[in-house]
C-alpha positions in Angstrom: -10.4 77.2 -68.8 -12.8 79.9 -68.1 -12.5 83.5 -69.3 -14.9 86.2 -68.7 -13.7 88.1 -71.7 -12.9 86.8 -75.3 -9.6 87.7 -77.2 -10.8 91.3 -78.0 -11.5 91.9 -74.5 -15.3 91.6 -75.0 -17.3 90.2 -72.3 -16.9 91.1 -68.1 -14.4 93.1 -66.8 -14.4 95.8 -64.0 -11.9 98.3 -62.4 -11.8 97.5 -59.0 -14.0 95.4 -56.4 -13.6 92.2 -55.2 -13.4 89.0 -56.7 -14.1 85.3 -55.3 -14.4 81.5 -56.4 -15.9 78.8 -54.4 -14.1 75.7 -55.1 -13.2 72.2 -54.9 -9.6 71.2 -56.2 -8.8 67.8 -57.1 -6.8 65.4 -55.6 -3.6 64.1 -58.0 0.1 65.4 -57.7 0.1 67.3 -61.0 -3.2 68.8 -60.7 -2.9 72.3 -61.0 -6.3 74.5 -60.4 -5.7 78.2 -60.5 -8.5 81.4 -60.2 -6.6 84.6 -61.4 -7.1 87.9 -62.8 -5.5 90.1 -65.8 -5.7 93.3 -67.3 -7.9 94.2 -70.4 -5.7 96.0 -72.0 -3.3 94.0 -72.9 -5.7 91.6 -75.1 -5.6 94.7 -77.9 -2.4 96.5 -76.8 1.1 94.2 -76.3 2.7 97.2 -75.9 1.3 97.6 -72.8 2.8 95.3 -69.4 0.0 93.5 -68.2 -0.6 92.3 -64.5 -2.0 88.7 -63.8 -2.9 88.6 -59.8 -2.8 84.9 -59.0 -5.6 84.8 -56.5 -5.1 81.0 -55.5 -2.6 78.2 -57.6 -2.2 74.8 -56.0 0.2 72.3 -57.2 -1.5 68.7 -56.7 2.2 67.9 -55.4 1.7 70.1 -52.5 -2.2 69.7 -51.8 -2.3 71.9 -49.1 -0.2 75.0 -50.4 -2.2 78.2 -51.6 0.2 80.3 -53.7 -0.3 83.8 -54.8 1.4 85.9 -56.9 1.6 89.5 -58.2 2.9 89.3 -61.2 3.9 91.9 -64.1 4.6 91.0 -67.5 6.6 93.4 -70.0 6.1 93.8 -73.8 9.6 92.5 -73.8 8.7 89.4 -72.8 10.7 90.1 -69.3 8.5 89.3 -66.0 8.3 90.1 -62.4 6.6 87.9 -59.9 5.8 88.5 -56.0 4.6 85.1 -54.7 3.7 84.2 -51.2 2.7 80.8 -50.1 0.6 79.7 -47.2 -0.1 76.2 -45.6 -4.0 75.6 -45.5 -5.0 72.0 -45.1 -8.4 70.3 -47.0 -8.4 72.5 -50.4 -9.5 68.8 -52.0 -11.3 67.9 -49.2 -14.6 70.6 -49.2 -15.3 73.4 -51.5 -13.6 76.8 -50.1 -13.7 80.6 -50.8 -10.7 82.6 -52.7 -10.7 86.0 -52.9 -9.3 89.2 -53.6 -9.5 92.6 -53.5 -8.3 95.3 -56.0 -8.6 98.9 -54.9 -6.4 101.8 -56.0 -4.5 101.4 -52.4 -4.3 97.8 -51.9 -5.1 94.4 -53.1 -5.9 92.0 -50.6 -6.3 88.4 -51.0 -8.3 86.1 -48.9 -8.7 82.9 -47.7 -12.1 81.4 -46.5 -12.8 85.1 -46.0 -9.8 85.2 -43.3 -7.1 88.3 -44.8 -3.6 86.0 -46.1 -1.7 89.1 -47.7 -1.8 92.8 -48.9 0.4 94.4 -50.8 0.4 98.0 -52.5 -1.5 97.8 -56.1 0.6 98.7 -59.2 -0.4 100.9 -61.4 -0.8 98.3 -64.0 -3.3 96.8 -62.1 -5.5 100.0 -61.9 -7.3 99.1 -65.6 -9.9 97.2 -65.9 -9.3 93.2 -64.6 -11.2 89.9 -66.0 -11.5 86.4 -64.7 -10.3 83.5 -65.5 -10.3 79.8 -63.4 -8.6 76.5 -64.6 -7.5 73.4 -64.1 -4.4 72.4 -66.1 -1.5 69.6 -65.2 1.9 69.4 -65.8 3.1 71.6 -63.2 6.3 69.5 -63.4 5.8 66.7 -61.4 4.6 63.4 -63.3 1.3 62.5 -64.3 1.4 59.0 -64.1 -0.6 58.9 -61.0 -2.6 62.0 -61.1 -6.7 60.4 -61.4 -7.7 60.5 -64.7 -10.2 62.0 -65.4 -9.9 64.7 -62.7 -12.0 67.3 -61.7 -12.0 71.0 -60.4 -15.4 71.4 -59.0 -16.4 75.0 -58.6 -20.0 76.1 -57.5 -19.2 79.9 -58.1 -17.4 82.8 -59.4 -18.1 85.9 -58.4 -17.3 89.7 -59.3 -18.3 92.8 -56.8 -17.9 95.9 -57.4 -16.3 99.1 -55.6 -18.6 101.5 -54.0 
């Protein structure tokens, strides 16, 4: 796991810009490689519902699925999620750009610089937003033959910000 802020919310953040990976995923049906974003506050305040934008999750079990998601979660623990999937072959098979955009309008996600979705931003996600990429398994399928070790290769991560 990568995290550009700690626990107490120190390190990079920003409100608003646009945010991108360059990565490889792994091969394996219960990979699961993931680049997502979530709001500051909610490291220092539970009280407060926190958005987590999925910019890209694929399930090793579905290699050439990108899923996004909007979600919101509540201080009582209750959680809304917007998800949107989109066939794109050869995630495992070359590095590739994910990216979104977060504006007080819209936030758009991308593809390989190609627009896949845009929705209207909540206001929970106008607060300042850190990054954070993965690669975890057990997305529910088994692991028996998922390559061990396995690898999410990414060359970069990187954070714009709005004019």
């Amino acid at each position: 796991l990568l995290a550009s802020v700690d626990p107490k919310g120190k390190g990079f953040s920003q409100q608003y810009g646009y945010f991108e990976m360059r990565a490889k995923f792994p091969k394996g049906p219960d990979t699961w490689p993931a680049f997502w974003l979530l709001g500051v506050p909610r490291l220092t305040d539970k009280s407060v519902t926190n958005i987590e934008i999925d910019v890209v999750e694929q399930y090793g079990a579905h290699p050439n699925v990108l899923c996004t998601t909007i979600h919101l979660w509540y201080a009582d623990k209750k959680h809304t999620g917007d998800g949107k999937a989109f066939y794109v072959p050869g995630m495992t098979d070359d590095f590739h750009r994910y990216g979104v955009s977060v504006d007080a309008e819209n936030i758009v996600l991308y593809f390989d610089g190609v627009e896949l979705r845009r929705t209207k931003t909540p206001e929970e996600a106008k607060v300042p937003l850190y990054l954070m990429a993965n690669l975890a398994l057990g997305s529910g399928w088994p692991t028996d033959k998922t390559p061990n070790p396995s690898y999410l290769f990414i060359d970069y991560i990187r954070a714009y910000a709005k004019n």
